[in-house]
N, C-alpha and C positions, 0 to 999 in steps of 0.2 A: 509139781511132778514128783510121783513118787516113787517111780521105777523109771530107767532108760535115762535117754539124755535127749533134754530136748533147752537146745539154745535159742531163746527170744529175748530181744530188746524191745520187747510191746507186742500187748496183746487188745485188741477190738474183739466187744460180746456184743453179737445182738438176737435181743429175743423174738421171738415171733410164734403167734400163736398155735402153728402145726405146720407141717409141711408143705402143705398145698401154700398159704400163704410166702413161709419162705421163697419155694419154686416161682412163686406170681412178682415178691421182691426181684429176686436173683434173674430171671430172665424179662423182665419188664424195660419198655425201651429205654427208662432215663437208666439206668444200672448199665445196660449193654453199652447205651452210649459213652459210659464212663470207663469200662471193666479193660480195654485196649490199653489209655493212661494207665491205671493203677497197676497192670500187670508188666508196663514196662519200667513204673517208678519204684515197683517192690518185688521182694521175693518174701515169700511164704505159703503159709497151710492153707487153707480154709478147712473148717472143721463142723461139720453137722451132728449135735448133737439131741441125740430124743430122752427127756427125762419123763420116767413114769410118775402121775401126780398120784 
């Protein structure tokens, strides 16, 4: 971080090869099935980011 304040005790990256894949991970039914759990065992960001190759 190199401006602002951002307080994490852990961070998960995952890559994915463009968008459309991401969107096909993120609402695909084993993820959906899960995202209920994970949203009531945690708090945090999710963060999309696009890097130019």
């Amino acid at each position: 971080m190199i401006e602002g304040n951002w307080q994490s005790q852990g961070m998960v990256i995952l890559e994915f090869e463009d968008r459309e894949h991401f969107e096909r991970w993120y609402n695909s039914p084993e993820y959906q099935g899960i995202l209920p759990l994970h949203l009531q065992a945690t708090s945090g960001r999710l963060l999309l980011i696009k890097l130019d190759n």
